[in-house]
Phi, psi and omega in degrees: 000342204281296179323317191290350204268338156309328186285304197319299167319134173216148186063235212296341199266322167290351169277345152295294196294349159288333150200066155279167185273132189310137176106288181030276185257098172245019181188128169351298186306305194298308170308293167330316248218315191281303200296342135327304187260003160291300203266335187309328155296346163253043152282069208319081174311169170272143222256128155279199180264340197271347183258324167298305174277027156268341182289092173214140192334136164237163208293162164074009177268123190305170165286319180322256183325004180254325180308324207296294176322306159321310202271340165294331191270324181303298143022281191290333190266119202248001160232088182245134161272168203300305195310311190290345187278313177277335163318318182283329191282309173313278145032275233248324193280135179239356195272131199273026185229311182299333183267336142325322199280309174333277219320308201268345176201079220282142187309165166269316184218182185308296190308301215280310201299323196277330169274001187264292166347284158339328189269319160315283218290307163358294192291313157316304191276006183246330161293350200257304183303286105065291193279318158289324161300332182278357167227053158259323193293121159226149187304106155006144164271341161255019178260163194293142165317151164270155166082168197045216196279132167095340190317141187250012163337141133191084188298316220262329187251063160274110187259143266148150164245102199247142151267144197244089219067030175089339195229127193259124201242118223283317183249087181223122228256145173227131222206090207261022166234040160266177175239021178217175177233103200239139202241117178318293039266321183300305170321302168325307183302305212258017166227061185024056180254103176007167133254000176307301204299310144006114195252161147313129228214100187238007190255118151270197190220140182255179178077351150270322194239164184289323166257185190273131145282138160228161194266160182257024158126200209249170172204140168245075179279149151308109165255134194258088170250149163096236182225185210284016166265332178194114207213181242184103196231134175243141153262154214241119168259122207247158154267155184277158073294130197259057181221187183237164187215184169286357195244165156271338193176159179223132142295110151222199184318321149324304163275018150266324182315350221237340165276011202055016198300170193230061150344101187238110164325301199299329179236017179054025164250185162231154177213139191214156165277159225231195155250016175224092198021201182302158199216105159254128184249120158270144162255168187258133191275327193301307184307335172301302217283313181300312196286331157299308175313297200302300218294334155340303195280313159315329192257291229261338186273334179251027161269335139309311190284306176309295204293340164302305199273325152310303178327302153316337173246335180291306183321291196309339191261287204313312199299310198260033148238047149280134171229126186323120179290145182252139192306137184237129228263168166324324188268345187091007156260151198294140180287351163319137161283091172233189191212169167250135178226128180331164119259334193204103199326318218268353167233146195257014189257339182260108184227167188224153179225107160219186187322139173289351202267351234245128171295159202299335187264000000 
């Protein structure tokens, strides 16, 4: 069996044994005892909880890398608890929107800690990506300045096709300086959506329309960004509105916080992360800059029309509190039956006019 024990061995161990000194090894025990006092020292032991709060973010280290690095050494370690696991991450972990997040609302378990993570370093790796793409660009040499007279900005008018329910709705405006998330009412009718589903909405809103709105209540659909390889569904709470625009629907903050998005102006996309990486979106500007034309127009036409229909109910207010003046005949007295009555015998210009019918006393 002895013969067999070179074959058995491999790299550095056969290579110790080839050059020990003859005589060396004379017994099982004796093997046992050298190979023991070789190797013991390149032998990776198992990892304490205490080898775990040795793990901790260093500067300039993405959160991605530092999880990757954490979950390896948790790895090594074979009897540990959830507490001492999340005790060590928190610890260790430096990135400040994630220990915020701890602070105010601490994992329960590994699992809970580690994808909230995830989510972080996701959003973290769509800023980076973000940042580096935005500072290769420079501008056309014939293109127009941003900003002042004439500008052709139109920073504000990103337009996206997101799905919303299975029906993908081609003009949808994302505005990332609204507080609402607003869902059309003509859109609903046309992507069959009940109106049963509608919940009560008591808050209104101003600023789409020239007067104050109220929505005909709230609805909470799946919305859908990117492509069927990586591609990202939230749900969304919309206000109903019942009046019509140019849009299919306006995304505003609330939905981009829940998606995370990262907006970059210079090249009219956003970016948010996926679950196969960053998920980039472009607008289309021309469809932008048109769907802004119609709304203009839209917005001017019915800002006509109110003021028509103010004009109208004033006139209509005016007619009926008015009371008809009585006709006065050619010689200048009133077609009334009235009389003149003295006040004062000694001046014959101070009278009074009352019914003629009326008694003398």
């Amino acid at each position: 069996m002895a013969n067999y024990l070179p074959v058995a061995l491999a790299d550095s161990a056969r290579s110790w044994l080839h050059v020990l000194p003859r005589g060396t090894i004379g017994s099982w025990a004796e093997l046992h005892e050298h190979l023991i006092a070789n190797f013991q020292g390149t032998f990776e032991w198992p990892g304490t909880q205490f080898d775990l709060y040795n793990i901790i973010q260093k500067p300039g280290e993405s959160l991605q890398d530092y999880i990757r690095r954490f979950s390896k050494q948790r790895n090594k370690i074979s009897d540990i608890t959830d507490d001492v696991i999340i005790a060590a991450f928190t610890e260790g972990v430096r990135h400040e929107l994630l220990v915020g997040k701890f602070g105010r609302k601490p994992p329960r378990t590994v699992k809970q800690m580690i994808e909230k993570a995830k989510k972080y370093a996701k959003a973290e790796d769509a800023v980076t990506a973000s940042k580096q793409s935005g500072g290769t660009w420079k501008p056309k040499k014939d293109a127009p300045a941003t900003g002042g007279s004439g500008s052709t900005n139109h920073k504000d008018r990103k337009l996206l096709d997101p799905v919303v329910r299975n029906v993908k709705l081609r003009r949808s405006l994302i505005d990332g300086g609204s507080g609402l998330n607003i869902l059309f009412a003509k859109t609903l009718d046309d992507t069959q959506i009940p109106r049963t589903e509608l919940k009560p909405s008591s808050a209104p809103f101003h600023g789409v329309i020239l007067r104050l709105s109220s929505p005909l209540g709230q609805i909470t659909l799946p919305v859908t960004f990117g492509t069927r390889e990586n591609f990202r569904t939230e749900n969304i709470c919309f206000e109903v509105a019942d009046f019509e625009t140019a849009y299919h629907a306006i995304l505003g903050r609330p939905a981009l916080a829940k998606f995370m998005v990262v907006p970059h102006y210079t090249y009219m996309m956003m970016k948010m992360p996926g679950p196969r990486g960053v998920i980039s979106l472009r607008s289309d500007i021309k469809q932008a800059v048109t769907c802004d034309k119609e709304s203009c127009e839209m917005a001017q036409t019915r800002e006509i029309t109110l003021a028509r229909e103010e004009i109208r109910l004033a006139a209509s207010a005016a007619t009926e509190g008015e009371v008809p003046a009585p006709k006065i005949s050619k010689s200048g007295e009133s077609d009334a039956k009235t009389k003149k009555i003295p006040l004062d015998p000694s001046d014959p210009t101070k009278t009074a006019v009352i019914g003629a019918e009326l008694d003398c006393k």
